[in-house]
PDB file of the backbone (N, CA, C, O) and the ligand in Angstrom, with CONECT records:
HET     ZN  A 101       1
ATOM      1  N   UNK A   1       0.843  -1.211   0.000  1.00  0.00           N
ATOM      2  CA  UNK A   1       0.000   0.000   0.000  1.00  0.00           C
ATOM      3  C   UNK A   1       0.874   1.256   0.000  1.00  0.00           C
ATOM      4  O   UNK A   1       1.569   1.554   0.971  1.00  0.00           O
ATOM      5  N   UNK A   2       0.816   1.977  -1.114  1.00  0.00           N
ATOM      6  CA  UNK A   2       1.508   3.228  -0.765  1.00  0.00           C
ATOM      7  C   UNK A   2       1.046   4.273   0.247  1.00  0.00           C
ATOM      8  O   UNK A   2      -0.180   4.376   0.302  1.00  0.00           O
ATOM      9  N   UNK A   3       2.033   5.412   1.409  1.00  0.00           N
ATOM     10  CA  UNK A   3       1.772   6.281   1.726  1.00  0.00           C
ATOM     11  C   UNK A   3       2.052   7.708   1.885  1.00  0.00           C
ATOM     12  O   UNK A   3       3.178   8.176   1.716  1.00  0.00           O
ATOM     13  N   UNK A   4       1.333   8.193   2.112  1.00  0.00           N
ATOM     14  CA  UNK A   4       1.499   9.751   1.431  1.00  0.00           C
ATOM     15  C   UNK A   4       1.813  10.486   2.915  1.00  0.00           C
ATOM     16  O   UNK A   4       1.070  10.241   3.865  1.00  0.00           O
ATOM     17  N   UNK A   5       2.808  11.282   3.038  1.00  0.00           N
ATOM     18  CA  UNK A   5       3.000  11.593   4.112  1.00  0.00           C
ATOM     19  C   UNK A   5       2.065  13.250   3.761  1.00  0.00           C
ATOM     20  O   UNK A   5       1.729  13.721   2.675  1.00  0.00           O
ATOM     21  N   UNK A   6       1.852  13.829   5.258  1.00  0.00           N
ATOM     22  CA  UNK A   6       1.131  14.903   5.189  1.00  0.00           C
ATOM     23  C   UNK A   6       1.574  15.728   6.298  1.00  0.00           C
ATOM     24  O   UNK A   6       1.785  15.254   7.414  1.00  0.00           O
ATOM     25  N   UNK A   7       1.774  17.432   5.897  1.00  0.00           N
ATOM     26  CA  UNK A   7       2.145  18.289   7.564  1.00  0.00           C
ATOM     27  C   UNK A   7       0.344  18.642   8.254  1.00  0.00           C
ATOM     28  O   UNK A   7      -0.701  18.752   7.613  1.00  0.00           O
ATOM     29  N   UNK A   8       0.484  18.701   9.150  1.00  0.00           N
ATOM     30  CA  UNK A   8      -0.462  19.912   9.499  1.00  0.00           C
ATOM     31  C   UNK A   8      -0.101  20.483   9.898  1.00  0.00           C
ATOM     32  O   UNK A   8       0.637  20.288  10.864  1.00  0.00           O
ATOM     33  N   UNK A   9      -0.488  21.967   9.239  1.00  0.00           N
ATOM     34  CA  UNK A   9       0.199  22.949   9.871  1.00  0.00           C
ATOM     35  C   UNK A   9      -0.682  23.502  10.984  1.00  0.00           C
ATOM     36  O   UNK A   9      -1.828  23.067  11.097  1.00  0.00           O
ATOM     37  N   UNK A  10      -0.189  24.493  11.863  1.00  0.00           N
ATOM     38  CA  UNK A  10      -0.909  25.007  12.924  1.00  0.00           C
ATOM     39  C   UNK A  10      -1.618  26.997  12.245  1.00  0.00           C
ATOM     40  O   UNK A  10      -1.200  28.009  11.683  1.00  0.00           O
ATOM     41  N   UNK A  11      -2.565  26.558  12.701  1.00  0.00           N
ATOM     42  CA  UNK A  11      -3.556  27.917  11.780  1.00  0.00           C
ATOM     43  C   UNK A  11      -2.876  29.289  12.869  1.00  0.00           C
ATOM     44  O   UNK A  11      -3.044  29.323  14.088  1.00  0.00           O
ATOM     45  N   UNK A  12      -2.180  30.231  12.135  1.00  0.00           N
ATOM     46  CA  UNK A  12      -1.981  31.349  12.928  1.00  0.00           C
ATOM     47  C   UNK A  12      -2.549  32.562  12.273  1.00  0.00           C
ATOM     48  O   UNK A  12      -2.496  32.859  11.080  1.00  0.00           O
ATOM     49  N   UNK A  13      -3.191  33.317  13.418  1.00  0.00           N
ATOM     50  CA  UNK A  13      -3.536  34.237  12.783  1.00  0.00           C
ATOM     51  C   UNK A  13      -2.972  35.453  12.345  1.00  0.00           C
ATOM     52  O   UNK A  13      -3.450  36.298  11.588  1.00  0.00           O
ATOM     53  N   UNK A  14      -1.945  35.421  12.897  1.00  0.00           N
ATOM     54  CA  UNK A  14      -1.138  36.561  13.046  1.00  0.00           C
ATOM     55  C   UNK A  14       0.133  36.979  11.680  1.00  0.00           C
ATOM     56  O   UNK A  14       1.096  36.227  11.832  1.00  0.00           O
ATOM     57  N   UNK A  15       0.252  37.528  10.984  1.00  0.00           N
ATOM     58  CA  UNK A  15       1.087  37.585  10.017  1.00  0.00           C
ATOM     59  C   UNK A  15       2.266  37.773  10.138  1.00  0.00           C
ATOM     60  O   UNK A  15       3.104  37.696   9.239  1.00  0.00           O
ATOM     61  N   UNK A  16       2.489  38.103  11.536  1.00  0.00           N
ATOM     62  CA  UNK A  16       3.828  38.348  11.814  1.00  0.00           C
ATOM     63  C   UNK A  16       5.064  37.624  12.023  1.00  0.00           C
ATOM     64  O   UNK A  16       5.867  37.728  12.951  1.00  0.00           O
ATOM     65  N   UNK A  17       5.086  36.731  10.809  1.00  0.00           N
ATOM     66  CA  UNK A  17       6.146  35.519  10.845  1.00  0.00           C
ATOM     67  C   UNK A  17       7.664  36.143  10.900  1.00  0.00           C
ATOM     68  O   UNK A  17       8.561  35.897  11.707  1.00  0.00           O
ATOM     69  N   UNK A  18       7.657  36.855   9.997  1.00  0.00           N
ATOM     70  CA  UNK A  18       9.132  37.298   9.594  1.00  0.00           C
ATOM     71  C   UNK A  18       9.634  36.072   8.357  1.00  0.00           C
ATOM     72  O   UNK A  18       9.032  35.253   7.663  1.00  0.00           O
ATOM     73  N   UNK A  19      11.223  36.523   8.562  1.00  0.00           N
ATOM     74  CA  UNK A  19      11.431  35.487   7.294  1.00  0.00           C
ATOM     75  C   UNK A  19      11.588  34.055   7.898  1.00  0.00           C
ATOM     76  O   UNK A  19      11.923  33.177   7.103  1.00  0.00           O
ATOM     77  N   UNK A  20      11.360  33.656   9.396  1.00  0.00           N
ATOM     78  CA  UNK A  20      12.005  32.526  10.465  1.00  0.00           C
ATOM     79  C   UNK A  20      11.555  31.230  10.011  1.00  0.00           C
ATOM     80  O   UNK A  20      10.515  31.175   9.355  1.00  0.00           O
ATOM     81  N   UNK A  21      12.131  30.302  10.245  1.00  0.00           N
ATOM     82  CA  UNK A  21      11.942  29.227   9.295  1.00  0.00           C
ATOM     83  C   UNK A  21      10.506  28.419   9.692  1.00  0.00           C
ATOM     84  O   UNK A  21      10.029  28.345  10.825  1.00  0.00           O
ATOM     85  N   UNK A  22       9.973  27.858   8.505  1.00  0.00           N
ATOM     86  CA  UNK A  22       8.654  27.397   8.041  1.00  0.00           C
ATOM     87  C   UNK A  22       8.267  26.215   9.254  1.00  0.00           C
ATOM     88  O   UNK A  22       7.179  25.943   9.762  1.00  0.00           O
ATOM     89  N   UNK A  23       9.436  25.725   9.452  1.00  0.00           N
ATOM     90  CA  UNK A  23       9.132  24.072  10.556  1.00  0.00           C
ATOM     91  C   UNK A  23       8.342  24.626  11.497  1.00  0.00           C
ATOM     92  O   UNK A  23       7.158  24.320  11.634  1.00  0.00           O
ATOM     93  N   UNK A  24       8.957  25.484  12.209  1.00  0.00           N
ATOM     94  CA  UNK A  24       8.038  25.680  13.499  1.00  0.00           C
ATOM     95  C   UNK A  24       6.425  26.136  13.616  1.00  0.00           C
ATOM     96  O   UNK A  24       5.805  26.527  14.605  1.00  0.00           O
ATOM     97  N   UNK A  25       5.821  25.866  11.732  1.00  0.00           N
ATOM     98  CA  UNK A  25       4.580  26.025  12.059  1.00  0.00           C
ATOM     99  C   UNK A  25       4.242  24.468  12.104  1.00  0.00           C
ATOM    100  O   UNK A  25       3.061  24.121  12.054  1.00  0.00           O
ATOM    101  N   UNK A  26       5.086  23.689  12.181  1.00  0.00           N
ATOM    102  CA  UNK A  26       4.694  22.168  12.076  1.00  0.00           C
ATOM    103  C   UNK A  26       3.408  21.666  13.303  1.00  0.00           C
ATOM    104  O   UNK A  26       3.780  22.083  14.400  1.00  0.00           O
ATOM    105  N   UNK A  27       2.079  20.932  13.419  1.00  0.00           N
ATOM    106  CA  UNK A  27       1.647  20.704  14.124  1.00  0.00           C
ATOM    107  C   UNK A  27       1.858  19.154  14.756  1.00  0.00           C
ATOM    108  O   UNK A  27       2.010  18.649  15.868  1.00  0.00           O
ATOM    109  N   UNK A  28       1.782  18.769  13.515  1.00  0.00           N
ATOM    110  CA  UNK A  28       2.156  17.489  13.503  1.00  0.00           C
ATOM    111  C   UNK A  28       2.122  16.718  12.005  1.00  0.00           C
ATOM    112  O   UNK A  28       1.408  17.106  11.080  1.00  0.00           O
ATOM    113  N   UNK A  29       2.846  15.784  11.947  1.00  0.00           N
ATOM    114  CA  UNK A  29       3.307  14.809  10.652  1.00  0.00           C
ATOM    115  C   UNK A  29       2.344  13.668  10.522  1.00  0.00           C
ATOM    116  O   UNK A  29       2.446  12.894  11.474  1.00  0.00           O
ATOM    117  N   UNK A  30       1.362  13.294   9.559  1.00  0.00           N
ATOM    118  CA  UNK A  30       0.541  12.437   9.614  1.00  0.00           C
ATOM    119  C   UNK A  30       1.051  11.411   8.426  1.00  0.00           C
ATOM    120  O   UNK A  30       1.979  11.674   7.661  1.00  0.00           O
ATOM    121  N   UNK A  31       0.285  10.209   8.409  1.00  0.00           N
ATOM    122  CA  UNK A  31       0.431   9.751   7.426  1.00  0.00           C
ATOM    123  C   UNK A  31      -1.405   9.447   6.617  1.00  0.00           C
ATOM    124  O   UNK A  31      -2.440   9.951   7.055  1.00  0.00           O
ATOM    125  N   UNK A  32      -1.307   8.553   5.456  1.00  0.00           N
ATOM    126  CA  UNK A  32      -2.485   8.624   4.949  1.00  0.00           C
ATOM    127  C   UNK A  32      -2.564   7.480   3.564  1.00  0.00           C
ATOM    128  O   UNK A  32      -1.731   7.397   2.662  1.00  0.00           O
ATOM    129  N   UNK A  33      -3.270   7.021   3.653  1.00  0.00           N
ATOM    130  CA  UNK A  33      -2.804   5.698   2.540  1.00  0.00           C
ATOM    131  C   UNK A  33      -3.307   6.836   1.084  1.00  0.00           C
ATOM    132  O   UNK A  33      -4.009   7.845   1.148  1.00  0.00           O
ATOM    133  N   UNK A  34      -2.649   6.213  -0.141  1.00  0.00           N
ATOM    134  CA  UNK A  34      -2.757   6.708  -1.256  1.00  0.00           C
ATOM    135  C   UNK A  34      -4.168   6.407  -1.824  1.00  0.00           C
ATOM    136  O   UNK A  34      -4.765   5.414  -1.407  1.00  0.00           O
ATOM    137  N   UNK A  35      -4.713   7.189  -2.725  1.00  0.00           N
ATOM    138  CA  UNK A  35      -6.331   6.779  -3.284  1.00  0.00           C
ATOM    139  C   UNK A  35      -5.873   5.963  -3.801  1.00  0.00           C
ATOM    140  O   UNK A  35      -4.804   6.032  -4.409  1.00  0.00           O
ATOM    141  N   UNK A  36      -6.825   4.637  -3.642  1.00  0.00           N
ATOM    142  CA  UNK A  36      -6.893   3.639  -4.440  1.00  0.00           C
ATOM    143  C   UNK A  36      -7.603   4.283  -6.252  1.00  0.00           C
ATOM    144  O   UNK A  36      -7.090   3.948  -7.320  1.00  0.00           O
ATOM    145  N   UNK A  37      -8.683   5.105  -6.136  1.00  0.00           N
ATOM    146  CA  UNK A  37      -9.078   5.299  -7.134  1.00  0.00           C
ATOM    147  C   UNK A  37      -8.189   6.626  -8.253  1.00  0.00           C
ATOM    148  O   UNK A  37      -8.595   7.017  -9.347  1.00  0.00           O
ATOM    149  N   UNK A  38      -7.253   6.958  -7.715  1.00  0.00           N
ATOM    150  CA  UNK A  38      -6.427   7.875  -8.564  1.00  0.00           C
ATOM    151  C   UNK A  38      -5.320   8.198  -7.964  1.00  0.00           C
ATOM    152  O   UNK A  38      -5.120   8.804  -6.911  1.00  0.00           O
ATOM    153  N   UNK A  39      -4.317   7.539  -9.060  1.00  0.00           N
ATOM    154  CA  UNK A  39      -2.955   7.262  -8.527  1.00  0.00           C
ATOM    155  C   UNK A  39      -2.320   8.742  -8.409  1.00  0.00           C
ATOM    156  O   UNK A  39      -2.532   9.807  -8.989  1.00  0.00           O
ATOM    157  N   UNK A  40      -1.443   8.315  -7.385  1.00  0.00           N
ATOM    158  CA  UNK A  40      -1.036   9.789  -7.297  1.00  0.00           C
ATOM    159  C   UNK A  40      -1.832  11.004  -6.263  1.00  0.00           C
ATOM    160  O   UNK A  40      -1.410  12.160  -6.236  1.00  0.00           O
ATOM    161  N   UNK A  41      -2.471  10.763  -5.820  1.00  0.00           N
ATOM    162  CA  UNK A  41      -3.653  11.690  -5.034  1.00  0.00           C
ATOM    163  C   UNK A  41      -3.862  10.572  -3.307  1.00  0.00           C
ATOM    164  O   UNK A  41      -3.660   9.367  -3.151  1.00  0.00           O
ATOM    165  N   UNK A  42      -4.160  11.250  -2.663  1.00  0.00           N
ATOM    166  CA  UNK A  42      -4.284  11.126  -1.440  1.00  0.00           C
ATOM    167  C   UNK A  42      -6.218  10.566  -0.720  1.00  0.00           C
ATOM    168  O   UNK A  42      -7.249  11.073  -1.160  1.00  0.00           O
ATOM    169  N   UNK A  43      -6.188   9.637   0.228  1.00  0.00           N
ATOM    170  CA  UNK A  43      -6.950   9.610   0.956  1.00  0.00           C
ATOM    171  C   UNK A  43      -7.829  10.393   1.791  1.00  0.00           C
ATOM    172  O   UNK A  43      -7.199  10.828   2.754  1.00  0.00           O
ATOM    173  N   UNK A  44      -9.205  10.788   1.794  1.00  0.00           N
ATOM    174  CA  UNK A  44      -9.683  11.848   2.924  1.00  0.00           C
ATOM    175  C   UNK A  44      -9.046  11.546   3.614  1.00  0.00           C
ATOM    176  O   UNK A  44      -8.103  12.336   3.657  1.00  0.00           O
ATOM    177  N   UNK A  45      -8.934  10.637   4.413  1.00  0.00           N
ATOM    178  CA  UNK A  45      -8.199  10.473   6.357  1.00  0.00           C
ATOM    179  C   UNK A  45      -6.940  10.442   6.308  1.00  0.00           C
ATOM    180  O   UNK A  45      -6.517  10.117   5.199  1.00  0.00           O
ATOM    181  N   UNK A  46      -6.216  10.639   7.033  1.00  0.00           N
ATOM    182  CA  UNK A  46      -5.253  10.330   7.546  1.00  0.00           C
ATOM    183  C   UNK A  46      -5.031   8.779   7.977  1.00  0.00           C
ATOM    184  O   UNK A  46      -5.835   8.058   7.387  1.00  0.00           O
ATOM    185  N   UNK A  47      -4.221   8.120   8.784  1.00  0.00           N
ATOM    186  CA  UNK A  47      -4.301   6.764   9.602  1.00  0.00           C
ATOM    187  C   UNK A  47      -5.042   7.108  11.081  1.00  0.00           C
ATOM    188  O   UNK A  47      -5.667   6.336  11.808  1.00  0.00           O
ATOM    189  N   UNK A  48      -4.770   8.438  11.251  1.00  0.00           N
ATOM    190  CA  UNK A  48      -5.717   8.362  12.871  1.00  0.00           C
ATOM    191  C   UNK A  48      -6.861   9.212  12.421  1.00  0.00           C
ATOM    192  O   UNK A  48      -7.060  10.064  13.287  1.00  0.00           O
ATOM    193  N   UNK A  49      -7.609   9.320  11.525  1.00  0.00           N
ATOM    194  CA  UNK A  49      -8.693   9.719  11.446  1.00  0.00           C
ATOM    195  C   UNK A  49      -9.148  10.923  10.611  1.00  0.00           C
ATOM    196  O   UNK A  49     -10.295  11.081  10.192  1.00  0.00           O
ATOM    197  N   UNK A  50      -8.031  11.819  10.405  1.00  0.00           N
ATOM    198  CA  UNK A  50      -7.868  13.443  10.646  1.00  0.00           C
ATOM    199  C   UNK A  50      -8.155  13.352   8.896  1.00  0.00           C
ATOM    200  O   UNK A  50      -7.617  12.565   8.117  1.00  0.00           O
ATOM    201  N   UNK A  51      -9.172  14.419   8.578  1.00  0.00           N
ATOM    202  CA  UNK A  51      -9.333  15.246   7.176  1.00  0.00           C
ATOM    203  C   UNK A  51      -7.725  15.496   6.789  1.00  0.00           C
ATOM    204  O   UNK A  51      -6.922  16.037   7.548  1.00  0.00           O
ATOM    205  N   UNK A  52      -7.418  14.984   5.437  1.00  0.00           N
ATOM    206  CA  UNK A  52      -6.497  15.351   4.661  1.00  0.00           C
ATOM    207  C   UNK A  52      -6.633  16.545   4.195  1.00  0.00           C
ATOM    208  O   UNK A  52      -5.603  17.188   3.990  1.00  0.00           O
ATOM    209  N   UNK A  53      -7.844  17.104   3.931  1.00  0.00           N
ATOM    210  CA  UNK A  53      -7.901  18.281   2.598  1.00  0.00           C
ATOM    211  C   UNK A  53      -6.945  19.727   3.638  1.00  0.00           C
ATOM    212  O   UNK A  53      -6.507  20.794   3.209  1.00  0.00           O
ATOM    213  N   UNK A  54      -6.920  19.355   4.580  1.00  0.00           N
ATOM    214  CA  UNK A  54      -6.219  20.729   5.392  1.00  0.00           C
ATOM    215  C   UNK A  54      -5.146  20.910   5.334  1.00  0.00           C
ATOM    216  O   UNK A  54      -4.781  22.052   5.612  1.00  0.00           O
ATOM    217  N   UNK A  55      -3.816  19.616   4.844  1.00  0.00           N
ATOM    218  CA  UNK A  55      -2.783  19.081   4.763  1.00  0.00           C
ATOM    219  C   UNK A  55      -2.305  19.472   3.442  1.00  0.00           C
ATOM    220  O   UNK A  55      -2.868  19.482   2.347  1.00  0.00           O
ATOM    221  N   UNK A  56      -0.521  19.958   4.003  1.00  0.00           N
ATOM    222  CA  UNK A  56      -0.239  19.902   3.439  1.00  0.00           C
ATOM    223  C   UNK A  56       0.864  18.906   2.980  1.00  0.00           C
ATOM    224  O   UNK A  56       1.623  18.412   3.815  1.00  0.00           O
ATOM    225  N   UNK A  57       0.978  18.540   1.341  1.00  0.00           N
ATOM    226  CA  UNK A  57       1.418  17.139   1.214  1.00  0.00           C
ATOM    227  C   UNK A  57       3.367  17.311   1.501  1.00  0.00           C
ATOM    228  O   UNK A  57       3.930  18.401   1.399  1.00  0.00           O
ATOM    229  N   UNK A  58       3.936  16.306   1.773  1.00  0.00           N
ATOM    230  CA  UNK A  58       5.150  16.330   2.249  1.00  0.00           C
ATOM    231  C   UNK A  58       5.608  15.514   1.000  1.00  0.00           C
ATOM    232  O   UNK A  58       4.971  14.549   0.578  1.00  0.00           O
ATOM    233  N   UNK A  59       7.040  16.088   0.309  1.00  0.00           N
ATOM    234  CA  UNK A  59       7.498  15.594  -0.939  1.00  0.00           C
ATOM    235  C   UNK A  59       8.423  14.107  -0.050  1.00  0.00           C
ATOM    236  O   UNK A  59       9.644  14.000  -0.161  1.00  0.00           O
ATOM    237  N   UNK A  60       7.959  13.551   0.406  1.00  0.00           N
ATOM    238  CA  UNK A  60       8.777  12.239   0.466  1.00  0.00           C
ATOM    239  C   UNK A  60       8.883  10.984   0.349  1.00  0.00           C
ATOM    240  O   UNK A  60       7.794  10.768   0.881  1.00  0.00           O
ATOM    241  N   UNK A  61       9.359   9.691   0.046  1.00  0.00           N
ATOM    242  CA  UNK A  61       9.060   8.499  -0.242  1.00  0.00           C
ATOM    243  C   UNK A  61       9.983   7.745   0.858  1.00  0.00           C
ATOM    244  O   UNK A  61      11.172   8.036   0.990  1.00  0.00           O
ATOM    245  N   UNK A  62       9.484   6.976   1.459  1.00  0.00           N
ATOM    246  CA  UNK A  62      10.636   6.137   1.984  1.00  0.00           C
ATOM    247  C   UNK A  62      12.048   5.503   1.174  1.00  0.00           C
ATOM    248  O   UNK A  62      12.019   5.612  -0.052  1.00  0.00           O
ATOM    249  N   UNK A  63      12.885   5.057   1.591  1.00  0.00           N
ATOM    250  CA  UNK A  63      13.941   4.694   1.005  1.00  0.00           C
ATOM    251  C   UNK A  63      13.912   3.067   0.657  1.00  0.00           C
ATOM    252  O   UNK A  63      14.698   2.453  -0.065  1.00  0.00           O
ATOM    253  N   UNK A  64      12.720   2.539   1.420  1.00  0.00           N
ATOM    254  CA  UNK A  64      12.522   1.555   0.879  1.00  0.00           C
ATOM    255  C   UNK A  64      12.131   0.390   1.821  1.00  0.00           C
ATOM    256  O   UNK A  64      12.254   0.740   2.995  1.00  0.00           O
ATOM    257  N   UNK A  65      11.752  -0.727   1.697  1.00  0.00           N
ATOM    258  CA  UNK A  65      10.705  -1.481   2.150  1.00  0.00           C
ATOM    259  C   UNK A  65      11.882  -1.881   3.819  1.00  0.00           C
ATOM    260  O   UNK A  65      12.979  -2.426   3.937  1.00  0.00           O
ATOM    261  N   UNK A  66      10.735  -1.155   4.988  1.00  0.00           N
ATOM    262  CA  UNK A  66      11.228  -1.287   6.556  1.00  0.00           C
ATOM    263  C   UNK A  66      11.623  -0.038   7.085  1.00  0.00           C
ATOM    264  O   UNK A  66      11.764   0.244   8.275  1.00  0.00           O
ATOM    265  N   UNK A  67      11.838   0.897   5.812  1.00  0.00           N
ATOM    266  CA  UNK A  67      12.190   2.195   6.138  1.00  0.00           C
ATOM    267  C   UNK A  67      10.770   3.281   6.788  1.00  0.00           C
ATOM    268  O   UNK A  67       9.569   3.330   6.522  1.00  0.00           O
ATOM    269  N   UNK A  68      11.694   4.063   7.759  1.00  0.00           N
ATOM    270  CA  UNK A  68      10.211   4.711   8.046  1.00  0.00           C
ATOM    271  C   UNK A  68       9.739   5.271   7.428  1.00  0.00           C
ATOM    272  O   UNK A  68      10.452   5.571   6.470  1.00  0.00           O
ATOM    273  N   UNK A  69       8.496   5.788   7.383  1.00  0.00           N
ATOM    274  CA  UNK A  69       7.334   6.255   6.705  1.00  0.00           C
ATOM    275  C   UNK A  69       7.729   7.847   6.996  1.00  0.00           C
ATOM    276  O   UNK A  69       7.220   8.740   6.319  1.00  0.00           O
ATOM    277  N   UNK A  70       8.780   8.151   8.173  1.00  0.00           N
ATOM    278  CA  UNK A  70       8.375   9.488   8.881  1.00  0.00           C
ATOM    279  C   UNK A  70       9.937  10.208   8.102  1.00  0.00           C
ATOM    280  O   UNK A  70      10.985   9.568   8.181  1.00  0.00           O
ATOM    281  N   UNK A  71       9.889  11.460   7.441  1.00  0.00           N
ATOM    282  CA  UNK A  71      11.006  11.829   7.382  1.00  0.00           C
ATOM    283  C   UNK A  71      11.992  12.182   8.627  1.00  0.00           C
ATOM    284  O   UNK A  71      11.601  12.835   9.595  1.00  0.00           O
ATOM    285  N   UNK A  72      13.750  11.509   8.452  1.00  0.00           N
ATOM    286  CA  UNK A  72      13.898  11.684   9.380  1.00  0.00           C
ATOM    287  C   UNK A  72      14.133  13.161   9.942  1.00  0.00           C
ATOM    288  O   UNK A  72      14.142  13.253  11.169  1.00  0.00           O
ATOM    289  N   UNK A  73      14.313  14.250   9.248  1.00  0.00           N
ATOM    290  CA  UNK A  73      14.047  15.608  10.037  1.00  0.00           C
ATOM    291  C   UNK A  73      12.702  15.891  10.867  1.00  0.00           C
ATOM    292  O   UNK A  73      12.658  16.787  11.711  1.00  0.00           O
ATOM    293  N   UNK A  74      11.655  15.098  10.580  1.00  0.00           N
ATOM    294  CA  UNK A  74      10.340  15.594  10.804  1.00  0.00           C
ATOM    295  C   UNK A  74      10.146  14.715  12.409  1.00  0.00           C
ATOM    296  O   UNK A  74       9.393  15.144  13.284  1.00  0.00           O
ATOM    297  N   UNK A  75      10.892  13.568  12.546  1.00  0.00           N
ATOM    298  CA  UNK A  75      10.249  12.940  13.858  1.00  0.00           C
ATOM    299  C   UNK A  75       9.938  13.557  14.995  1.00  0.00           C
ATOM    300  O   UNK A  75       9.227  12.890  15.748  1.00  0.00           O
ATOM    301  N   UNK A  76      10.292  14.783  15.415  1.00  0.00           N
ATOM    302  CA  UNK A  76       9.506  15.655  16.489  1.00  0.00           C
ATOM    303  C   UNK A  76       8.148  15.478  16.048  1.00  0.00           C
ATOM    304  O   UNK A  76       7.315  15.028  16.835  1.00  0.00           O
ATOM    305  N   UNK A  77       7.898  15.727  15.089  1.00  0.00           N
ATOM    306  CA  UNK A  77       6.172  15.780  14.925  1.00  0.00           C
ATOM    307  C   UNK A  77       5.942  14.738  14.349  1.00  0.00           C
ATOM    308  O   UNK A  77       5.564  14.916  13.191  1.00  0.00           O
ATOM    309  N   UNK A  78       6.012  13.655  14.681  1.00  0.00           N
ATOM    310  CA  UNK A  78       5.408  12.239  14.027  1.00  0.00           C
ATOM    311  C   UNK A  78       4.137  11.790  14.992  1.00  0.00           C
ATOM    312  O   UNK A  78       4.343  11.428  16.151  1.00  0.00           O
ATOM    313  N   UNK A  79       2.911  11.838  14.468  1.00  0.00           N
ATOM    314  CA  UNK A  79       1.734  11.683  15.233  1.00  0.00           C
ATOM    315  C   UNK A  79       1.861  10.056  15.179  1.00  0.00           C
ATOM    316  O   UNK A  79       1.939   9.162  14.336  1.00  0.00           O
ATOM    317  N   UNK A  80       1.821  10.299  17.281  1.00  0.00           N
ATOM    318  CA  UNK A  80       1.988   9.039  17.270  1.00  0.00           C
ATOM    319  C   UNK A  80       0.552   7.841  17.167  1.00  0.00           C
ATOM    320  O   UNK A  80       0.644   6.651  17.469  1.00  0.00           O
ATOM    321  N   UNK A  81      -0.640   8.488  16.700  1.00  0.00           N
ATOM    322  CA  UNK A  81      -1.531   7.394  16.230  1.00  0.00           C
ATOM    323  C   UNK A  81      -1.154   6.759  15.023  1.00  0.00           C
ATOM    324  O   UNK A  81      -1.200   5.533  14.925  1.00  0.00           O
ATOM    325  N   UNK A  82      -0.680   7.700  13.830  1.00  0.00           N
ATOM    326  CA  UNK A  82      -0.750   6.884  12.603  1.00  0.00           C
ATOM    327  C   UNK A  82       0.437   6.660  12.630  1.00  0.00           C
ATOM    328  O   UNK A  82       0.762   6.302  11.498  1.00  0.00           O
ATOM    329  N   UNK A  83       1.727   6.674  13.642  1.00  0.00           N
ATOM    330  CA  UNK A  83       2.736   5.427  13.981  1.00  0.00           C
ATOM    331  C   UNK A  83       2.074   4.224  13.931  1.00  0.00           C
ATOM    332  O   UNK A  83       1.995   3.488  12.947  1.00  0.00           O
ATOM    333  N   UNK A  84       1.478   3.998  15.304  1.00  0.00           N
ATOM    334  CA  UNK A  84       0.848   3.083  15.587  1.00  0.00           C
ATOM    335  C   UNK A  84       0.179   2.062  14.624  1.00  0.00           C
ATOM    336  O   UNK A  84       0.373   0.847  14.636  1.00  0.00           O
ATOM    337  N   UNK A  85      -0.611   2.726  13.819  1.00  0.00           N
ATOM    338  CA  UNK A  85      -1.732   2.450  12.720  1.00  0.00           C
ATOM    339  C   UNK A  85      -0.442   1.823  11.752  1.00  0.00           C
ATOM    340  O   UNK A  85      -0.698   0.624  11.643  1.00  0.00           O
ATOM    341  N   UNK A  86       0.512   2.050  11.194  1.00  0.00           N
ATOM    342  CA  UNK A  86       1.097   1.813  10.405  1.00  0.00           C
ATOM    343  C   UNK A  86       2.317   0.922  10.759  1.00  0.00           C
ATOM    344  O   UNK A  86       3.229   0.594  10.000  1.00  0.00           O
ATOM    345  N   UNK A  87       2.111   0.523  12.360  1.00  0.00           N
ATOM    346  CA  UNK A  87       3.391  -0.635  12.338  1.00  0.00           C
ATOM    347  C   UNK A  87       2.318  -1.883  12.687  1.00  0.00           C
ATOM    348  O   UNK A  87       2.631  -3.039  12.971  1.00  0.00           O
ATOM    349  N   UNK A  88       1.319  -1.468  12.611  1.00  0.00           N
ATOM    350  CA  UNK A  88       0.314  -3.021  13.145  1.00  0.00           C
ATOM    351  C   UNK A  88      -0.012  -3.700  11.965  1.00  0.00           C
ATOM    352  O   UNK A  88      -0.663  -4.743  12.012  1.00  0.00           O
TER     353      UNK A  88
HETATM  354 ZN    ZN A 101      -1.991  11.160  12.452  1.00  0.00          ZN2+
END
C-alpha cells in the first residue's frame, strides 16, 4: 500500500512571521494511505482519522521497504496514532 506523508500545519492568525523558518509552524506529521481510485492523489483520512484536505502534502518516499514512513528531520512531529496504525 503506498503512503502519502502529510504536515499539518498550525492555523496562525497573526502575520507576523518574519522570514524565520517554516518548521516551526509544524503541528504534527501524519500519514495517509494513497487513493486507491487515482494514482497519485491522497486519501480523505489520515491513519488516525484526521481530514487530509487541510494538509499539506510532504514531498517524500521512503527509502525503501522497513524504512520509516516518517522523514527523518520531521520525527519531532510524528503523530503518534498513525505510527501506531502503520506498524500493526
Ligand atoms: Zn496522524
Amino acid at each position: 500500500m503506498a503512503i502519502v506523508v502529510l504536515r499539518e500545519l498550525r492555523m496562525e492568525l497573526s502575520e507576523d512571521f518574519g522570514p524565520g523558518d517554516p518548521v516551526s509552524l509544524i503541528e504534527a506529521v501524519h500519514a495517509a494511505p494513497a487513493d486507491p481510485d487515482t494514482p497519485g492523489d491522497v486519501d480523505d483520512q489520515t491513519f488516525c482519522g484526521k481530514p487530509t484536505q487541510d494538509m499539506e502534502r510532504v514531498n517524500y518516499r521512503p527509502a525503501g521497504p522497513g524504512a520509516s514512513w516518517l522523514p527523518p528531520n520531521m520525527r519531532p512531529w510524528e503523530c503518534a496514532a498513525c505510527a501506531r496504525a502503520l506498524h500493526s
